[in-house]
SELOKOL-603928 format. One record per atom (N, C-alpha, C, O): x, y, z; atom name; residue number from 1. Coordinates in pm, 1 decimal. Layout:
REC/X/Y/Z/CA/NUM
...
***
This chain:
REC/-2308.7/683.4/1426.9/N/1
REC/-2250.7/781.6/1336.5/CA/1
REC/-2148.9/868.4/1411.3/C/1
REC/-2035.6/891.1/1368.7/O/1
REC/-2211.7/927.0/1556.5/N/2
REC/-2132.7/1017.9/1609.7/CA/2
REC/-1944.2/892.0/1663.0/C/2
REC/-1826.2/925.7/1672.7/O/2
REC/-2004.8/774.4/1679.0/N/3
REC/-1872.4/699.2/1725.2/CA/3
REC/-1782.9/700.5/1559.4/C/3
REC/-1664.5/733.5/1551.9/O/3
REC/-1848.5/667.4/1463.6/N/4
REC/-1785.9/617.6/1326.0/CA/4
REC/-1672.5/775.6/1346.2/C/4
REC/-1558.4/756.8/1388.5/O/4
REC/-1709.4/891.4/1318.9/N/5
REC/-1688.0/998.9/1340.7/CA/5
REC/-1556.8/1040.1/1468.1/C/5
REC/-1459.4/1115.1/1461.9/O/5
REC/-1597.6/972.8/1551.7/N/6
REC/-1472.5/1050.6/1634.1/CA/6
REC/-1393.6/921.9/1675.8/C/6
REC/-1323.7/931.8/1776.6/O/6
REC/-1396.4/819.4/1619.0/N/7
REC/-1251.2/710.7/1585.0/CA/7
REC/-1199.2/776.3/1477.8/C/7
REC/-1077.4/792.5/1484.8/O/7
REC/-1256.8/822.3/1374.0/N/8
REC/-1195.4/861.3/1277.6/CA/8
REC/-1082.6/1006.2/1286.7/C/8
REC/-981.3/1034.6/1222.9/O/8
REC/-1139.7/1059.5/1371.7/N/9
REC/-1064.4/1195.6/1394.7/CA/9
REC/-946.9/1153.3/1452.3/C/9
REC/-832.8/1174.8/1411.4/O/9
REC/-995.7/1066.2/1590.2/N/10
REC/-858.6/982.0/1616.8/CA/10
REC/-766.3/929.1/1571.1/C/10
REC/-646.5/944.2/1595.2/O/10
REC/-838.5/837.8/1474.5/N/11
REC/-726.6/788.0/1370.9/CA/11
REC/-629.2/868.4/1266.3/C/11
REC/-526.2/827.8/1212.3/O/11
REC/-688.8/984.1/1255.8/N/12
REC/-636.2/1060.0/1193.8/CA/12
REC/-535.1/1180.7/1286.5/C/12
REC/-465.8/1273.3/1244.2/O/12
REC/-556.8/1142.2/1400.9/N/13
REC/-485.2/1226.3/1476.0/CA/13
REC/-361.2/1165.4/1495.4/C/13
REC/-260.5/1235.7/1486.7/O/13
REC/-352.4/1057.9/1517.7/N/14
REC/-253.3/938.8/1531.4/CA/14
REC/-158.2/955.4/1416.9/C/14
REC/-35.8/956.2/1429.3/O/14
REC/-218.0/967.4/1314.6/N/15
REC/-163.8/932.0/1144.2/CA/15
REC/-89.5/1087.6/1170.2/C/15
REC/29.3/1098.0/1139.6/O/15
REC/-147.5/1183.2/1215.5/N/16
REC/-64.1/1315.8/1201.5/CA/16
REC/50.9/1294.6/1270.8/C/16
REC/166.1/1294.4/1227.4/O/16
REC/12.2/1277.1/1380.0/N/17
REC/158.1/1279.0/1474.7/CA/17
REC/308.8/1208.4/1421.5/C/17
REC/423.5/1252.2/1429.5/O/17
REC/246.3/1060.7/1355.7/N/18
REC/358.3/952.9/1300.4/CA/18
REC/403.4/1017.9/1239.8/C/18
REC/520.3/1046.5/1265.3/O/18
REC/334.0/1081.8/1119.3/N/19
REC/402.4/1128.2/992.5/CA/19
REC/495.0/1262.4/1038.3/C/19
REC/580.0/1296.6/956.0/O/19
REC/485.0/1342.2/1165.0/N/20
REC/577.1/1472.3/1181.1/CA/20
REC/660.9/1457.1/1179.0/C/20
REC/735.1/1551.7/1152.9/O/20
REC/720.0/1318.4/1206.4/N/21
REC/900.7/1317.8/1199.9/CA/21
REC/964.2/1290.2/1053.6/C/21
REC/1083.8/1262.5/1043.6/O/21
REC/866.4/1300.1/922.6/N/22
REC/919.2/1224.4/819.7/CA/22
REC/801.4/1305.4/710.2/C/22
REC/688.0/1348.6/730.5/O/22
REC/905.4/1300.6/565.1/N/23
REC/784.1/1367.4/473.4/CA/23
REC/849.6/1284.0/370.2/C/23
REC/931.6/1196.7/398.6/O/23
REC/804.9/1317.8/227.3/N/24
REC/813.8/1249.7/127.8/CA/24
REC/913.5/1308.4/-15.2/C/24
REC/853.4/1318.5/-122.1/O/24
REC/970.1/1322.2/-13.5/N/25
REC/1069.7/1299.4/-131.8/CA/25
REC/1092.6/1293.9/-229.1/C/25
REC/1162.2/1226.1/-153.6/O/25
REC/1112.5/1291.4/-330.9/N/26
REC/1219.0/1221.4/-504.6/CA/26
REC/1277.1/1321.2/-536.8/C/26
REC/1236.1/1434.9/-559.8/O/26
REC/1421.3/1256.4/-539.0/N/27
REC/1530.7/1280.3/-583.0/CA/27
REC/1530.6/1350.0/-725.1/C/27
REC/1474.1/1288.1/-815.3/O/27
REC/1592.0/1480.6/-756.7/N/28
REC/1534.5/1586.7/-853.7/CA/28
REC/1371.2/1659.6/-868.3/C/28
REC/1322.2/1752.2/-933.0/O/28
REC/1337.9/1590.3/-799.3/N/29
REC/1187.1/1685.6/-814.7/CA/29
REC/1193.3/1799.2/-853.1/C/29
REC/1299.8/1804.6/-914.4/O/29
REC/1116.6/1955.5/-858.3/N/30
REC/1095.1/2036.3/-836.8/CA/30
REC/1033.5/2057.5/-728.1/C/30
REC/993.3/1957.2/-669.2/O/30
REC/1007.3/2187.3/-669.4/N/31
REC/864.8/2200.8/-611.6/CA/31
REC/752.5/2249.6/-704.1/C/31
REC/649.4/2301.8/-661.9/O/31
REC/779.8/2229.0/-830.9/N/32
REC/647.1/2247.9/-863.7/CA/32
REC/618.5/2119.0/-896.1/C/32
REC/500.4/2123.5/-930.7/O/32
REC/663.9/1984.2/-907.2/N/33
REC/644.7/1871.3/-940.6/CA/33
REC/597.6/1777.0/-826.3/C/33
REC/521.1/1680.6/-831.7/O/33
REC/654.3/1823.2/-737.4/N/34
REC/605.0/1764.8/-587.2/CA/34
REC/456.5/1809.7/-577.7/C/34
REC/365.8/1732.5/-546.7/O/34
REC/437.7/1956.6/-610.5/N/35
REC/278.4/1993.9/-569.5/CA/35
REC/172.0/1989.3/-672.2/C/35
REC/59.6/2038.5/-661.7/O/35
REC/252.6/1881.6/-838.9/N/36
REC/165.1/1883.7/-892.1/CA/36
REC/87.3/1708.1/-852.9/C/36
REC/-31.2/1674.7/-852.8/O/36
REC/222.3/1620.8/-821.2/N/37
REC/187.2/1499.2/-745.1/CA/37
REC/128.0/1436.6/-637.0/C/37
REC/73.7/1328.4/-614.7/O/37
REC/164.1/1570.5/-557.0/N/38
REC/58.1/1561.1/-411.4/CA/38
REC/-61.2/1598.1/-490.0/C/38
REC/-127.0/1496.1/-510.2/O/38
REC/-133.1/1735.2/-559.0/N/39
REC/-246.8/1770.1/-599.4/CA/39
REC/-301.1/1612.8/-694.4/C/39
REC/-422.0/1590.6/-688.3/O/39
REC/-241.5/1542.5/-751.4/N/40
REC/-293.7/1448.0/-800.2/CA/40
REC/-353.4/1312.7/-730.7/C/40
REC/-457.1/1253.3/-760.4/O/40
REC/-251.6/1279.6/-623.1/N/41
REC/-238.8/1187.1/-516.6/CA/41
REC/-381.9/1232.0/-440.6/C/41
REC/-479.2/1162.0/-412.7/O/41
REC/-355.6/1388.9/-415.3/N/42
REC/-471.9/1426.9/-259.9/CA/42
REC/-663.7/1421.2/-345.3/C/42
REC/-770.3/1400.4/-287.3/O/42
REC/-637.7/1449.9/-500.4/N/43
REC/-725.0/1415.5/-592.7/CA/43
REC/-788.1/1310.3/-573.4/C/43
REC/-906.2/1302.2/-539.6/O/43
REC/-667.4/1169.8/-605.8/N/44
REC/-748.7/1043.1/-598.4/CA/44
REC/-806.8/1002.9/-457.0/C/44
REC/-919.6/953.6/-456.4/O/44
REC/-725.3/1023.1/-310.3/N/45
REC/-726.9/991.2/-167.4/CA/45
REC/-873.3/1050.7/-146.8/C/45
REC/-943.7/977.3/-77.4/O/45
REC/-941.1/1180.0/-196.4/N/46
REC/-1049.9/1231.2/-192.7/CA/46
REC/-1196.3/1157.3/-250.7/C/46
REC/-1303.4/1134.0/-194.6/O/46
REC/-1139.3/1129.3/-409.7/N/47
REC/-1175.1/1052.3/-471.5/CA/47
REC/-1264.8/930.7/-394.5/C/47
REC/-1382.8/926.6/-359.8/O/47
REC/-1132.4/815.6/-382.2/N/48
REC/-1211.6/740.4/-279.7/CA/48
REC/-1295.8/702.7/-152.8/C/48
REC/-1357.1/610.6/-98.8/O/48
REC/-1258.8/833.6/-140.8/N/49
REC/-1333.3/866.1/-8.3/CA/49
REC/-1454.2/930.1/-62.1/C/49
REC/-1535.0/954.5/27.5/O/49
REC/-1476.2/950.3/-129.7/N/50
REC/-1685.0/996.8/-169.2/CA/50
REC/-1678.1/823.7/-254.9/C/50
REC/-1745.5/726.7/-220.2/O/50
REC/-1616.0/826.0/-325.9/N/51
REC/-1694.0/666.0/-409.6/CA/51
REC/-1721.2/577.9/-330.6/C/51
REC/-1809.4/497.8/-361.4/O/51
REC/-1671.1/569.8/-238.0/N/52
REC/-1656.9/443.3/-98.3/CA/52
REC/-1821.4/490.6/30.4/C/52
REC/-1880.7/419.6/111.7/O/52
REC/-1844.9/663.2/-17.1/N/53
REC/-1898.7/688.0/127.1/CA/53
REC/-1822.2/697.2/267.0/C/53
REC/-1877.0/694.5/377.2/O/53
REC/-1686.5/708.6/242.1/N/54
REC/-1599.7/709.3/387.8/CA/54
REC/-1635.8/824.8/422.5/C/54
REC/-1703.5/905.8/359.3/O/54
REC/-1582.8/834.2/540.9/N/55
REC/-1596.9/966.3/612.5/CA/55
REC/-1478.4/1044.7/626.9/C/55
REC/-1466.1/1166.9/618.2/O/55
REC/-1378.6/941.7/654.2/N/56
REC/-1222.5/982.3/658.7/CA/56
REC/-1165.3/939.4/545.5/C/56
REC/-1193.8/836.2/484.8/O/56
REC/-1066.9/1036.3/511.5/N/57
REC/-987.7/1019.2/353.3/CA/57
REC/-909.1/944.2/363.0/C/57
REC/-870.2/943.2/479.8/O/57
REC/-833.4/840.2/274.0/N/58
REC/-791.9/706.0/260.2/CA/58
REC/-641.2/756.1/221.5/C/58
REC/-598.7/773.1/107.2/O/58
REC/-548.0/782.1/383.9/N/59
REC/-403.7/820.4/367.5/CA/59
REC/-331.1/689.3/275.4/C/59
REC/-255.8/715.1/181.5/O/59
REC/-357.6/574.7/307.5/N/60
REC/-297.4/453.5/260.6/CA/60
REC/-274.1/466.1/94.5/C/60
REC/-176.4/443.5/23.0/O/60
REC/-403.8/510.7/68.8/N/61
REC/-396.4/527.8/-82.5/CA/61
REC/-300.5/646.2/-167.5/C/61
REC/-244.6/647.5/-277.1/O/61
REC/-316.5/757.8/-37.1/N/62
REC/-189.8/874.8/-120.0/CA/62
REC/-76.1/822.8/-49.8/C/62
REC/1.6/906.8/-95.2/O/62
REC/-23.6/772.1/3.5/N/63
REC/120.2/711.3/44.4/CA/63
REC/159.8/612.5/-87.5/C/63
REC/265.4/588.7/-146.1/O/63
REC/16.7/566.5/-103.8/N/64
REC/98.2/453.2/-235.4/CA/64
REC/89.2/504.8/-328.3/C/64
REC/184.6/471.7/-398.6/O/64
REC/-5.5/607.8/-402.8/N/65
REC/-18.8/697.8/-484.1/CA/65
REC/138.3/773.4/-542.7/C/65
REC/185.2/774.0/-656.5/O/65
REC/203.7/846.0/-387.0/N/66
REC/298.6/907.0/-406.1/CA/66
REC/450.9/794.4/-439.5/C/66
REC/556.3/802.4/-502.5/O/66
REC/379.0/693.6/-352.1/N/67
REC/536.2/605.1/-355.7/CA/67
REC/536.6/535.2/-503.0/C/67
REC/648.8/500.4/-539.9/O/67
REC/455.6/515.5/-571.1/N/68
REC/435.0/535.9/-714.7/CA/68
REC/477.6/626.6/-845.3/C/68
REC/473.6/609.6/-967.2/O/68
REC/511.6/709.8/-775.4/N/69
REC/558.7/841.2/-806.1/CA/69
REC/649.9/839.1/-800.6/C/69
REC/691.9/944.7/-848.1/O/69
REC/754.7/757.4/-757.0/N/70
REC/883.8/745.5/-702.1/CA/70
REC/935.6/837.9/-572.1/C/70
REC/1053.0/866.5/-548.4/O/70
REC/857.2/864.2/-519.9/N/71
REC/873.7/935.1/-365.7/CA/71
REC/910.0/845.2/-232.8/C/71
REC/852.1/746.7/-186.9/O/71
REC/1007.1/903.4/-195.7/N/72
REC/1053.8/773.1/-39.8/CA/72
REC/1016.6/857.9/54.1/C/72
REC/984.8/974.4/30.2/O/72
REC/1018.5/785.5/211.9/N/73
REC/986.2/875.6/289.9/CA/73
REC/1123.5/882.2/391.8/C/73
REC/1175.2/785.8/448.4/O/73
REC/1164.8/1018.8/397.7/N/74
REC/1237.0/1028.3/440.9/CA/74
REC/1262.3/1131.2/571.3/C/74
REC/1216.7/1245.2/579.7/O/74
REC/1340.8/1067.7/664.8/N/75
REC/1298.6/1181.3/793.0/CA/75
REC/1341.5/1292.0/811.8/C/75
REC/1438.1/1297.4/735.7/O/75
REC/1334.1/1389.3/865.1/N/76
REC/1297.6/1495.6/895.0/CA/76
REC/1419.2/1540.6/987.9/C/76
REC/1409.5/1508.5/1106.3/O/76
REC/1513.7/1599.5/954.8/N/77
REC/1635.7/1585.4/1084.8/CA/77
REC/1662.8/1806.2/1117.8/C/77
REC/1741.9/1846.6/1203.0/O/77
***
């Protein structure tokens, strides 16, 4: 449990770092439309992560969640 646990932190530490150079996007958004899509996206990513029993929340799923959304990822300059 304690190993399941601290790969996971890792992995998620990893996933932070990649993503600092780059965030997510669509063209006309608002910001209130962006934070009603992330709140929906970070909804389901949570979601699967208790229906599954994970321990760590399932980024893969809000990346496709959002890119669904019509969101690109775009870098950070």
């Amino acid at each position: 449990m304690r190993l399941r646990l601290a790969l996971s932190l890792a992995a998620l530490a990893a996933c932070h770092g990649c993503a600092g150079g780059s965030q997510l996007s669509k063209p006309g958004a608002t910001q209130a439309i962006l934070e009603q899509d992330r709140q929906h996206c970070l909804g389901m990513m949570y979601s699967d992560r208790i229906g599954r029993g994970r321990m760590a929340p399932n980024w893969w799923l809000y990346e496709y969640c959002m890119t669904g959304r019509g969101y690109v990822r775009q870098p950070i300059i």
